[in-house]
PyMOL commands that place a pseudoatom at each C-alpha (Angstrom):
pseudoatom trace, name=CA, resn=UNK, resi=1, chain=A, elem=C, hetatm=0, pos=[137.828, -11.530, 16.227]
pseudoatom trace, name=CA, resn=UNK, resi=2, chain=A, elem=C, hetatm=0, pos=[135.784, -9.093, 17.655]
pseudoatom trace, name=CA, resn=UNK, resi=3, chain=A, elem=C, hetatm=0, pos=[132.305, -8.975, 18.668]
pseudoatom trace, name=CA, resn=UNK, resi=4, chain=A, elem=C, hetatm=0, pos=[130.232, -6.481, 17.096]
pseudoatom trace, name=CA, resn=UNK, resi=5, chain=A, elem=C, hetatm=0, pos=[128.545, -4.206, 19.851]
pseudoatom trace, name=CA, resn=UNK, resi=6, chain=A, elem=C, hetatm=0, pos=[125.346, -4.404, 20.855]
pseudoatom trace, name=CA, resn=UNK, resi=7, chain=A, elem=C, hetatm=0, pos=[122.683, -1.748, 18.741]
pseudoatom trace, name=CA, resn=UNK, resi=8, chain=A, elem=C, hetatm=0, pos=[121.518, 0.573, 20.838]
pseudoatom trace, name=CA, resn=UNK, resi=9, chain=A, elem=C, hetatm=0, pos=[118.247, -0.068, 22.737]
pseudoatom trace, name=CA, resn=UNK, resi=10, chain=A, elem=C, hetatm=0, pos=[115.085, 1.558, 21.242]
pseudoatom trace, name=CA, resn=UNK, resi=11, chain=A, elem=C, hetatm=0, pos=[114.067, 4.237, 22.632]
pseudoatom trace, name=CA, resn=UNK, resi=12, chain=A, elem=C, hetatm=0, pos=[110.325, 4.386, 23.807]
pseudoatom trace, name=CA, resn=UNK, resi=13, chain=A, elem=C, hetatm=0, pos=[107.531, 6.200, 21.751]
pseudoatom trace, name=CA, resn=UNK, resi=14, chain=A, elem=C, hetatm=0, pos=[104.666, 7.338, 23.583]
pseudoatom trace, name=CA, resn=UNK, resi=15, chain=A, elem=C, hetatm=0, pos=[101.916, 8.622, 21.293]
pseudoatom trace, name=CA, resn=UNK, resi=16, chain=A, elem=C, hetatm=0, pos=[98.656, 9.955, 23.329]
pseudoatom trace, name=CA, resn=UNK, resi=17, chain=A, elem=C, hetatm=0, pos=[95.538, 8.510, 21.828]
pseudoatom trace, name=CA, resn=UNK, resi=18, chain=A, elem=C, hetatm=0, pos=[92.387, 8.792, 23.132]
pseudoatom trace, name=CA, resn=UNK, resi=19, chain=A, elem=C, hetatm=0, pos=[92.511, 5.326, 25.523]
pseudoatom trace, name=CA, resn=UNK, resi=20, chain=A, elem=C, hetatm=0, pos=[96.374, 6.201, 27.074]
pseudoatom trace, name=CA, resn=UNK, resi=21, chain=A, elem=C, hetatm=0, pos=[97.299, 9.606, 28.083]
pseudoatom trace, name=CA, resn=UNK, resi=22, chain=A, elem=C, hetatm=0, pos=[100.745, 11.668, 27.080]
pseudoatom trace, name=CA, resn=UNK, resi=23, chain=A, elem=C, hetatm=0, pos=[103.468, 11.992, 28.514]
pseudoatom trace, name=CA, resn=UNK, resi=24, chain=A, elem=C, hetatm=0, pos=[103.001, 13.739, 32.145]
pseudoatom trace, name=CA, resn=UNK, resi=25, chain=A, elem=C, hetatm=0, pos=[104.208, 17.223, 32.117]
pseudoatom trace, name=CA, resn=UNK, resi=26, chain=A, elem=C, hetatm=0, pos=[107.056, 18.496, 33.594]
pseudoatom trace, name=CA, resn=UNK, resi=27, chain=A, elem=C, hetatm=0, pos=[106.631, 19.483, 37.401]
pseudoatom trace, name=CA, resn=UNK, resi=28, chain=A, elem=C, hetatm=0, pos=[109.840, 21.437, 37.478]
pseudoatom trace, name=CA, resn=UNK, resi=29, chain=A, elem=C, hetatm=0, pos=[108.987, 23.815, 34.461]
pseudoatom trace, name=CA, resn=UNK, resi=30, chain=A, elem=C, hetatm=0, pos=[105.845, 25.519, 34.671]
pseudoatom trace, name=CA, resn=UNK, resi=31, chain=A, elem=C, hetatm=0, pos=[103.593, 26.364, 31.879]
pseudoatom trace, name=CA, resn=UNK, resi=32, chain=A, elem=C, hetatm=0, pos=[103.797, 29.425, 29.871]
pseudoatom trace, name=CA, resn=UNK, resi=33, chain=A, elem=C, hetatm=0, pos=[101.768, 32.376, 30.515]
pseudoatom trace, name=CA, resn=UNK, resi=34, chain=A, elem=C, hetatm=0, pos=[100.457, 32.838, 26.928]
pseudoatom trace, name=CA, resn=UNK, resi=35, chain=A, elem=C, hetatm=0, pos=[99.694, 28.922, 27.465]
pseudoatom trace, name=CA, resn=UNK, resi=36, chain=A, elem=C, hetatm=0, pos=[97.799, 29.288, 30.260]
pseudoatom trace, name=CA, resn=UNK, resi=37, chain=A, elem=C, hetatm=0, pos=[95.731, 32.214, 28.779]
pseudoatom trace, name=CA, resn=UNK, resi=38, chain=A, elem=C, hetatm=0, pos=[94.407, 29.541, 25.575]
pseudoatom trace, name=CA, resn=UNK, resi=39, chain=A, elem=C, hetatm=0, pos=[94.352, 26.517, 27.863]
pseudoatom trace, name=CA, resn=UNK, resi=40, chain=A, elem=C, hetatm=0, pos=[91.749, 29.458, 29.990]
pseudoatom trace, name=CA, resn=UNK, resi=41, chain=A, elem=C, hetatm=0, pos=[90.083, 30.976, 26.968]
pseudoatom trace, name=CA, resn=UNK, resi=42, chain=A, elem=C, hetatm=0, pos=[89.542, 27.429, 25.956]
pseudoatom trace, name=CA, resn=UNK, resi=43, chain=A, elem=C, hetatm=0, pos=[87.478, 25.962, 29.202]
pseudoatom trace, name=CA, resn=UNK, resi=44, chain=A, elem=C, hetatm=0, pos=[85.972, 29.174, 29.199]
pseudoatom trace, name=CA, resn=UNK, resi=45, chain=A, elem=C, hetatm=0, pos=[84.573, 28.757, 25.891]
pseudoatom trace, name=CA, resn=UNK, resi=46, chain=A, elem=C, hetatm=0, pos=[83.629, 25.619, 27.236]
pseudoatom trace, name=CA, resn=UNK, resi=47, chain=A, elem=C, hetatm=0, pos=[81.838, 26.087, 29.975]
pseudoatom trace, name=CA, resn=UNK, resi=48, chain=A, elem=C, hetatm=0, pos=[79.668, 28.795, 28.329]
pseudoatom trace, name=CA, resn=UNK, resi=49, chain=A, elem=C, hetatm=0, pos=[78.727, 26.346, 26.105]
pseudoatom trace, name=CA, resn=UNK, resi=50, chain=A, elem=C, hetatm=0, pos=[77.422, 24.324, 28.935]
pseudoatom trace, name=CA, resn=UNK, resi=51, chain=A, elem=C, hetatm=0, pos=[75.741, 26.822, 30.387]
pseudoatom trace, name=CA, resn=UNK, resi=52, chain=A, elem=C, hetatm=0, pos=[73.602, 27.155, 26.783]
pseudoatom trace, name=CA, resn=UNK, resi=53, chain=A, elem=C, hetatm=0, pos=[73.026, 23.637, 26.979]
pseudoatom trace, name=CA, resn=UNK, resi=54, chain=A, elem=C, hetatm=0, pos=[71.806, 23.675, 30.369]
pseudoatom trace, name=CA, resn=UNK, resi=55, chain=A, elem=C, hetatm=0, pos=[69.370, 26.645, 29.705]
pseudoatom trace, name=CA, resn=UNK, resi=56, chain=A, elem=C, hetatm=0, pos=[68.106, 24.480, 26.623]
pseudoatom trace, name=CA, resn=UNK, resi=57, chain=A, elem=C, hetatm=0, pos=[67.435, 21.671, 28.786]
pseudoatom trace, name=CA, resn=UNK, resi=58, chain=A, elem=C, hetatm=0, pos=[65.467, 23.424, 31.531]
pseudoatom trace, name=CA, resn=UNK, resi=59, chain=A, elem=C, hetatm=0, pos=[63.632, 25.087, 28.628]
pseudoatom trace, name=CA, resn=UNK, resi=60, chain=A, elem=C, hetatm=0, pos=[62.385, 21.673, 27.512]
pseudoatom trace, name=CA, resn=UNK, resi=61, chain=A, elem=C, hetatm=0, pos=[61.776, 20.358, 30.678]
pseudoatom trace, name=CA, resn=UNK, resi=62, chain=A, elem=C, hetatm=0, pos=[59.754, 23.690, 31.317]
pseudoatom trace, name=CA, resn=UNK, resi=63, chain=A, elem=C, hetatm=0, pos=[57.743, 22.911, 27.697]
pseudoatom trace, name=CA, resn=UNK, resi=64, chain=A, elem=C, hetatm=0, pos=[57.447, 18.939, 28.707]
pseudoatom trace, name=CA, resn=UNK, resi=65, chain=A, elem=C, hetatm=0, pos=[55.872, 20.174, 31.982]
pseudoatom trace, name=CA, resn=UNK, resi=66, chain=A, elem=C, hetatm=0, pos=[53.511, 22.409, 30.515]
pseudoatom trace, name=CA, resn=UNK, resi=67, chain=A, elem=C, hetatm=0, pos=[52.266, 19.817, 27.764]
pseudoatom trace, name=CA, resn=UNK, resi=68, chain=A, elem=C, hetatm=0, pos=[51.850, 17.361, 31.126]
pseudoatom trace, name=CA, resn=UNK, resi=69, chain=A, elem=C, hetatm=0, pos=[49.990, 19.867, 32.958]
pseudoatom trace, name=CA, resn=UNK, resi=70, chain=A, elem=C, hetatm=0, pos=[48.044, 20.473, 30.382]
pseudoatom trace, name=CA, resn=UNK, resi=71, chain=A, elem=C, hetatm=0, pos=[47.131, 16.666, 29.187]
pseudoatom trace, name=CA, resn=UNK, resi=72, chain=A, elem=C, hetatm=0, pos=[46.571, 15.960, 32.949]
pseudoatom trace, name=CA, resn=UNK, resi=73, chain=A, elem=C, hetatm=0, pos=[44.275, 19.457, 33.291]
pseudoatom trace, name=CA, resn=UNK, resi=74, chain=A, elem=C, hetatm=0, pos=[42.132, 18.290, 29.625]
pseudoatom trace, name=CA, resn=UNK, resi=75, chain=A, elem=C, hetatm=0, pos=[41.838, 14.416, 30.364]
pseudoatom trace, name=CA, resn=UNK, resi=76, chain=A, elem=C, hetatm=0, pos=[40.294, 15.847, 34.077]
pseudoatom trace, name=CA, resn=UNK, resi=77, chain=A, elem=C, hetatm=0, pos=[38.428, 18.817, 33.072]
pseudoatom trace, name=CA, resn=UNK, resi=78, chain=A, elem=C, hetatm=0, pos=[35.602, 17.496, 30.860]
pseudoatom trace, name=CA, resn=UNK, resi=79, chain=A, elem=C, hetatm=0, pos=[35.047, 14.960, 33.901]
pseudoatom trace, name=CA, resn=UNK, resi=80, chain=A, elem=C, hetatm=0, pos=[32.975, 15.830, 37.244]
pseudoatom trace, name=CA, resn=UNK, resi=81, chain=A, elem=C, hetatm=0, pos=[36.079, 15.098, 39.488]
pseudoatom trace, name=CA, resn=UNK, resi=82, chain=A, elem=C, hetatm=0, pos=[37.430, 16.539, 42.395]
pseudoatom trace, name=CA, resn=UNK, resi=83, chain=A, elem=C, hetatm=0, pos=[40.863, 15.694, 44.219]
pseudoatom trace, name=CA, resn=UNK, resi=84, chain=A, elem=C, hetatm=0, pos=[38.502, 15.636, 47.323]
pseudoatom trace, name=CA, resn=UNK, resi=85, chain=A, elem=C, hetatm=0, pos=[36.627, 12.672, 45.496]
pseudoatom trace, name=CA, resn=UNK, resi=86, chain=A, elem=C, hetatm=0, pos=[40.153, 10.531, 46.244]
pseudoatom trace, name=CA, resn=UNK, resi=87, chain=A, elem=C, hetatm=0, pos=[40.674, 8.362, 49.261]
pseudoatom trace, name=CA, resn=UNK, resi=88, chain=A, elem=C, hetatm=0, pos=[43.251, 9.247, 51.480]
pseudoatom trace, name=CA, resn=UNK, resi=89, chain=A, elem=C, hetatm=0, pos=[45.737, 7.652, 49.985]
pseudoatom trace, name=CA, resn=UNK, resi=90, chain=A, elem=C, hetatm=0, pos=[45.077, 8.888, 46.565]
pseudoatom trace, name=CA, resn=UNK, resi=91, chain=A, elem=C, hetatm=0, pos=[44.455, 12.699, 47.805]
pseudoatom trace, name=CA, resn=UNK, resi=92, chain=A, elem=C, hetatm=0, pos=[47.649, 12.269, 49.708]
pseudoatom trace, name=CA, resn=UNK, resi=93, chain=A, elem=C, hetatm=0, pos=[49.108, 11.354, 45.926]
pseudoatom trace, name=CA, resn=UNK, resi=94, chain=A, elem=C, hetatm=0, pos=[47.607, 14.000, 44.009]
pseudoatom trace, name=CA, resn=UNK, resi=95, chain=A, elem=C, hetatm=0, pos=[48.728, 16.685, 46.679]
pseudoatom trace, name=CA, resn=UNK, resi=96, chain=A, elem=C, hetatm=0, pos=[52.640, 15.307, 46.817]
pseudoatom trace, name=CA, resn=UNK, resi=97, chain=A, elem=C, hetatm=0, pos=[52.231, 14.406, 42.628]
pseudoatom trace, name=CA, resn=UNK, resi=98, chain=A, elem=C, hetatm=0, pos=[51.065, 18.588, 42.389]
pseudoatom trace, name=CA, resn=UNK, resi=99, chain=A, elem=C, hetatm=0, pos=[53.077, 19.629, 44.752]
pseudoatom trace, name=CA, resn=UNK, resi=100, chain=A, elem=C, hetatm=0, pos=[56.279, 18.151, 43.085]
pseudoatom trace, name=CA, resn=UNK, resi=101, chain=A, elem=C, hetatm=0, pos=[55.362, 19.483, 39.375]
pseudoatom trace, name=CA, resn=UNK, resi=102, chain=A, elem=C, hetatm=0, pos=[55.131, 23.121, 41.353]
pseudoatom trace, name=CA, resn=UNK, resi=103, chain=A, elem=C, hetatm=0, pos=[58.542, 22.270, 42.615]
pseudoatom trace, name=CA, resn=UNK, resi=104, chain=A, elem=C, hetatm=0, pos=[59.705, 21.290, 39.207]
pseudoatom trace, name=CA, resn=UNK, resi=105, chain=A, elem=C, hetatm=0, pos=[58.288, 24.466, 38.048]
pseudoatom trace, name=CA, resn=UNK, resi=106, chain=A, elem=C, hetatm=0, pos=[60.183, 26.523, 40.231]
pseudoatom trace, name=CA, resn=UNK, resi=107, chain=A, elem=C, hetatm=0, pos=[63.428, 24.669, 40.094]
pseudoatom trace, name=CA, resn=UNK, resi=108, chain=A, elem=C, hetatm=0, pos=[63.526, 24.845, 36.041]
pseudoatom trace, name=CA, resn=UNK, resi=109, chain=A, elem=C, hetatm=0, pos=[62.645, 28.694, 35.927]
pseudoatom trace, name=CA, resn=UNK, resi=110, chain=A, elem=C, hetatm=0, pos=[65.525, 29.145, 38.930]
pseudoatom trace, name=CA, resn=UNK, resi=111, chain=A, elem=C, hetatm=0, pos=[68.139, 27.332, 36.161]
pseudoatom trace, name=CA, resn=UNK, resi=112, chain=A, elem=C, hetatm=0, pos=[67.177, 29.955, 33.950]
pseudoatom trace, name=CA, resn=UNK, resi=113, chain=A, elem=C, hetatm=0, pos=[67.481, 32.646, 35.686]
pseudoatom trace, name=CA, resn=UNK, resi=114, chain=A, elem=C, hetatm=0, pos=[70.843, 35.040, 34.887]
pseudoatom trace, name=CA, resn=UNK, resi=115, chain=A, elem=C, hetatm=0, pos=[73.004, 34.759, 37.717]
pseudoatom trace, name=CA, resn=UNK, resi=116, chain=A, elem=C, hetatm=0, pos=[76.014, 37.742, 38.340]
pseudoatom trace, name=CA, resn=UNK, resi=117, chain=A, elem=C, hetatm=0, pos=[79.040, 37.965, 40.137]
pseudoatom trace, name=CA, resn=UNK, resi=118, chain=A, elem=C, hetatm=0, pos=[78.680, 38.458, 43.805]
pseudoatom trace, name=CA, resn=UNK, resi=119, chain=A, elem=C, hetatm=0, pos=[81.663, 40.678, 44.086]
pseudoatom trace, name=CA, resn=UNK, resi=120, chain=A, elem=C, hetatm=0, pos=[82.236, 43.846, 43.153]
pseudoatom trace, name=CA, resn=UNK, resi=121, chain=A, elem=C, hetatm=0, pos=[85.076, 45.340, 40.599]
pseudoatom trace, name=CA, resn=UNK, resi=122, chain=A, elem=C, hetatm=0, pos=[87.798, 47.730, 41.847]
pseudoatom trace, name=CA, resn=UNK, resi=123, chain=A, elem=C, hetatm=0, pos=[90.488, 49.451, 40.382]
pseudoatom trace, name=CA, resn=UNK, resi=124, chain=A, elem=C, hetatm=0, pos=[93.997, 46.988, 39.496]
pseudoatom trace, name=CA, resn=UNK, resi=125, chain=A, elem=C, hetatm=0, pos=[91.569, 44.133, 39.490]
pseudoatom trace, name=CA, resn=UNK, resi=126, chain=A, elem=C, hetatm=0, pos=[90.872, 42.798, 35.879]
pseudoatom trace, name=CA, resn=UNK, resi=127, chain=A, elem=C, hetatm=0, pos=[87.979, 42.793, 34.053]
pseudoatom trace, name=CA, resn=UNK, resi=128, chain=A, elem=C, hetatm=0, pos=[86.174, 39.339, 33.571]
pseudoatom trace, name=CA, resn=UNK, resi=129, chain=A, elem=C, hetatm=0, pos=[82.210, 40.103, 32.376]
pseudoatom trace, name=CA, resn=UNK, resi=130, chain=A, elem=C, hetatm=0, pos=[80.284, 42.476, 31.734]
pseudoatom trace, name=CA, resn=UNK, resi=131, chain=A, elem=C, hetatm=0, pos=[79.458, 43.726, 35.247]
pseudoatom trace, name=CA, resn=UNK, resi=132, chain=A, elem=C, hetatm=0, pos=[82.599, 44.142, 35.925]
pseudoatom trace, name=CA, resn=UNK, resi=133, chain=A, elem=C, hetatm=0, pos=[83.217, 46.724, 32.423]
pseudoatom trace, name=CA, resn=UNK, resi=134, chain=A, elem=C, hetatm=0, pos=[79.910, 48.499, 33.711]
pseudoatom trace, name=CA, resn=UNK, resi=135, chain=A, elem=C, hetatm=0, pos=[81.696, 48.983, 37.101]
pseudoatom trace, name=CA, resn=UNK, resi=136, chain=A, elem=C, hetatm=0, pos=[84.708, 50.580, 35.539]
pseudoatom trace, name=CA, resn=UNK, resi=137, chain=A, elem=C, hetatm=0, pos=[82.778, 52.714, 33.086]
pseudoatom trace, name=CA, resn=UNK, resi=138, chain=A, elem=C, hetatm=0, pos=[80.693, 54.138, 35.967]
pseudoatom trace, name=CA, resn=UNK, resi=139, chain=A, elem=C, hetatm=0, pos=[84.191, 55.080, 37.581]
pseudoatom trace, name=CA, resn=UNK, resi=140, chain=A, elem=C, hetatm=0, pos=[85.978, 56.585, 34.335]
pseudoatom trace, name=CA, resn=UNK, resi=141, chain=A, elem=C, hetatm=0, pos=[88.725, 53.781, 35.054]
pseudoatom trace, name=CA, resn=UNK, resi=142, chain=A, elem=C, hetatm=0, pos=[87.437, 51.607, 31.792]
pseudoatom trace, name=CA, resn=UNK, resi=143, chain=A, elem=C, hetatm=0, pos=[90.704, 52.465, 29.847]
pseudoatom trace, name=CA, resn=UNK, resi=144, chain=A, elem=C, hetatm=0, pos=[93.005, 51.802, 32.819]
pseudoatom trace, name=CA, resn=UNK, resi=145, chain=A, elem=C, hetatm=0, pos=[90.986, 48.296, 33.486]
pseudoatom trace, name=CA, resn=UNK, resi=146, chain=A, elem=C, hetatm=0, pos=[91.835, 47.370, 29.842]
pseudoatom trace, name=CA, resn=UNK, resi=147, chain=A, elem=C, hetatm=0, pos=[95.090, 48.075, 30.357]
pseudoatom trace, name=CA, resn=UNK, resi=148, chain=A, elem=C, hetatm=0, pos=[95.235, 46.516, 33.732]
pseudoatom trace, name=CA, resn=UNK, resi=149, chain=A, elem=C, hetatm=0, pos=[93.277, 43.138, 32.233]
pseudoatom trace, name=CA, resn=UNK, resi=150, chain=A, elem=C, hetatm=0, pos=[96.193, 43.175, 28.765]
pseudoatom trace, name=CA, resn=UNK, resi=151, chain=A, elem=C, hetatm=0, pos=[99.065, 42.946, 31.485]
pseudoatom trace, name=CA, resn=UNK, resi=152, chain=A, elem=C, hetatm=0, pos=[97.535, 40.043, 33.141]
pseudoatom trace, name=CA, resn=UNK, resi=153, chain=A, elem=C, hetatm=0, pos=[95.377, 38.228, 30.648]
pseudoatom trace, name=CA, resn=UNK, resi=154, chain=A, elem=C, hetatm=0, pos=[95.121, 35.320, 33.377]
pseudoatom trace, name=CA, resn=UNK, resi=155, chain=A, elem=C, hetatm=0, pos=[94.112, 36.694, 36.214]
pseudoatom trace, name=CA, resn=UNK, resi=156, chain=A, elem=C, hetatm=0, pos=[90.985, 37.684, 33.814]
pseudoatom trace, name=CA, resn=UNK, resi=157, chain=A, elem=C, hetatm=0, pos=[90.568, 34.151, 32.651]
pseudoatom trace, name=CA, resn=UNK, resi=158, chain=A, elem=C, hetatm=0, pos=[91.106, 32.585, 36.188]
pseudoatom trace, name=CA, resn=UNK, resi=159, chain=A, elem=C, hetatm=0, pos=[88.036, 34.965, 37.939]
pseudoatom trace, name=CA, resn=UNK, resi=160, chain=A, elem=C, hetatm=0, pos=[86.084, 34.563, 34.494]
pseudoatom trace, name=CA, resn=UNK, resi=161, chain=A, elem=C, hetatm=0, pos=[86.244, 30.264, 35.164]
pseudoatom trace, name=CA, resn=UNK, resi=162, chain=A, elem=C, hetatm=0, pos=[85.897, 30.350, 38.763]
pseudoatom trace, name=CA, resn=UNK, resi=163, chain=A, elem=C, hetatm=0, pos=[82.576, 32.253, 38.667]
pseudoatom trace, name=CA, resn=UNK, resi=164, chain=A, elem=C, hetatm=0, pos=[81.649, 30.785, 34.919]
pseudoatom trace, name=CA, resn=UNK, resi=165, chain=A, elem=C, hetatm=0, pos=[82.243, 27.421, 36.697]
pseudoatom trace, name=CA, resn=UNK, resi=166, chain=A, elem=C, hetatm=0, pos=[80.111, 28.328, 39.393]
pseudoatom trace, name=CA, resn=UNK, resi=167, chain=A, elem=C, hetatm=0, pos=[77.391, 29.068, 37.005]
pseudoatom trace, name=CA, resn=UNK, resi=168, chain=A, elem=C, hetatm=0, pos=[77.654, 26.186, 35.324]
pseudoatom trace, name=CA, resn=UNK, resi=169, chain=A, elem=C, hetatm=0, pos=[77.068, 24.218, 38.173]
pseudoatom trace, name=CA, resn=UNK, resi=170, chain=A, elem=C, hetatm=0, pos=[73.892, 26.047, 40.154]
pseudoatom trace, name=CA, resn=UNK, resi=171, chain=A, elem=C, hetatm=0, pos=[72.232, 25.815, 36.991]
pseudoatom trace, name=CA, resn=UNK, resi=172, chain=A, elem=C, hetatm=0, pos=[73.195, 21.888, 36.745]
pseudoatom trace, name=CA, resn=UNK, resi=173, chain=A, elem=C, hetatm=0, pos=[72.100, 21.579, 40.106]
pseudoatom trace, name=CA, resn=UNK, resi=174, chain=A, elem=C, hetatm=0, pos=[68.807, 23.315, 39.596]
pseudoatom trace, name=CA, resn=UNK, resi=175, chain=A, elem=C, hetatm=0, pos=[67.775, 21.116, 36.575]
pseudoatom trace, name=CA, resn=UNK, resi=176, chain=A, elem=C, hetatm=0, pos=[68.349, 17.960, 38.334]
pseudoatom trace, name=CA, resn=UNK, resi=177, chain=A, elem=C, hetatm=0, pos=[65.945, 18.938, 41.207]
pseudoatom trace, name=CA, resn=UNK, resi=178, chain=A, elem=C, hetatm=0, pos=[63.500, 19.902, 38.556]
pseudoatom trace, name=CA, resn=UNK, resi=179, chain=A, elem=C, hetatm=0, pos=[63.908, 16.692, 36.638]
pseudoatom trace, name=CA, resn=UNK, resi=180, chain=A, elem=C, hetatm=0, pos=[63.868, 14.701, 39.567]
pseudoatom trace, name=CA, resn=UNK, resi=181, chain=A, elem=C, hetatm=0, pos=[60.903, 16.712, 40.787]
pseudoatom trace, name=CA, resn=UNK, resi=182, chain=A, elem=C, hetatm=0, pos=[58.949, 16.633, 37.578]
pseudoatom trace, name=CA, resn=UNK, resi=183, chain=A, elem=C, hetatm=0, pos=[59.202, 12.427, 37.380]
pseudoatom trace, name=CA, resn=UNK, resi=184, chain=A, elem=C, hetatm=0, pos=[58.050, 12.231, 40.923]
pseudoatom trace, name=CA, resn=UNK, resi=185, chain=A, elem=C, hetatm=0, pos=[55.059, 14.466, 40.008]
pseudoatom trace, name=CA, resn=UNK, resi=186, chain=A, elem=C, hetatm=0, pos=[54.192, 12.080, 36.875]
pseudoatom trace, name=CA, resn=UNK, resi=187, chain=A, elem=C, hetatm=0, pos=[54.754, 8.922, 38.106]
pseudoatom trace, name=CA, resn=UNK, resi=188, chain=A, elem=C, hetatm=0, pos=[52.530, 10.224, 41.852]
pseudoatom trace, name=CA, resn=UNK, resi=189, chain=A, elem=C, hetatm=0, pos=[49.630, 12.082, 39.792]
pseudoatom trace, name=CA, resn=UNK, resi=190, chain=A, elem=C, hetatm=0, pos=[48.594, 9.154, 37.890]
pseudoatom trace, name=CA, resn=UNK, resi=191, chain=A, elem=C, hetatm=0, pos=[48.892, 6.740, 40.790]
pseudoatom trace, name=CA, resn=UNK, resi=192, chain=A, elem=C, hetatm=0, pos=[46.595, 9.036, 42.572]
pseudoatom trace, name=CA, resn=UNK, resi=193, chain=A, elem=C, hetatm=0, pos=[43.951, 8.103, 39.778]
pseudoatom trace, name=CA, resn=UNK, resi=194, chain=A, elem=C, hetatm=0, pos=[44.836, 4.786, 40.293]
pseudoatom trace, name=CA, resn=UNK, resi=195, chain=A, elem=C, hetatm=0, pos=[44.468, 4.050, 43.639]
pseudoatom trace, name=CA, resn=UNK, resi=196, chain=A, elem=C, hetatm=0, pos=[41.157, 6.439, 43.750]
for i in range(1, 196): cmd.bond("trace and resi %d" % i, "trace and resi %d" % (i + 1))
show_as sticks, trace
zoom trace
């Protein structure tokens, strides 16, 4: 008699969920170019969609500081009062509480503010927003840029992130200072009141 042979061994499934990533890509073949282009158009749609958000924020943090300027302006104004009526301490408060709300101020409206590419287009370089199609225009090179940007989709995409990116974060960067900035101011400003 003969043994029956042995079934073959299973072979491993890897599904990717959310908790356990895929498979890990291939280092020796590299991704396509058309790929790389959607995987590109894709954080780029991305990342302007950040940058909305983060304009939406510093707009409410701009409306939250106005509505706490103005409670802290009403709830003082119909009273004879004076920062110079403080103690030290307290006027040394009020000042740093102030001066942090005017640094919130400043910081919110400087994450609003439209930001632009700090280099300039030339010709064989693609297109990747608007300043750079205004540039081209100007030169009478528009239709060659098109053509230019069509042969090399990536290249567009890759300067379009980097400088989206770099957008993205100033603006990030901008809104924490005011946030952090704006507590400071309302947590010092009352204390001032406090302490007297």
């Amino acid at each position: 008699m003969t043994a029956d042979p042995a079934p073959p061994a299973p072979t491993p499934t890897t599904t990717a969920t959310p908790d356990t990533p895929g498979p890990a890509p291939d280092p020796t073949r590299a991704p396509s170019s058309a790929y790389r282009a959607q995987v590109g158009e894709r954080l780029l749609g991305d990342l302007r969609t950040e940058i909305a958000r983060a304009d939406s924020k510093a707009a409410v943090l701009v409306a939250a500081l106005g509505i706490t300027a103005g409670v802290f302006s009403g709830l003082l104004a119909g009273r004879d009062w004076s920062p110079g009526s403080l103690s030290a301490t307290g006027a040394t408060l009020w000042w740093a509480g102030t001066a942090s709300l005017g640094l919130s101020l400043c910081a919110l409206l400087l994450a609003v503010l439209p930001r632009y590419r700090s280099g300039t287009w030339f010709r064989g370089q693609p297109l990747s927003y608007f300043g750079d199609i205004r540039r081209a225009a100007r030169a009478g090179l528009l239709d060659t840029a098109l053509t230019d940007t069509a042969a090399d989709p990536v290249a567009g995409l890759t300067a379009a992130l980097t400088e989206t990116s770099r957008i993205a974060w100033r603006k990030h960067q901008w809104i924490r200072t005011g946030l952090i900035a704006f507590c400071a101011g309302t947590l010092l400003l009352p204390a001032s009141l406090l302490i007297g």
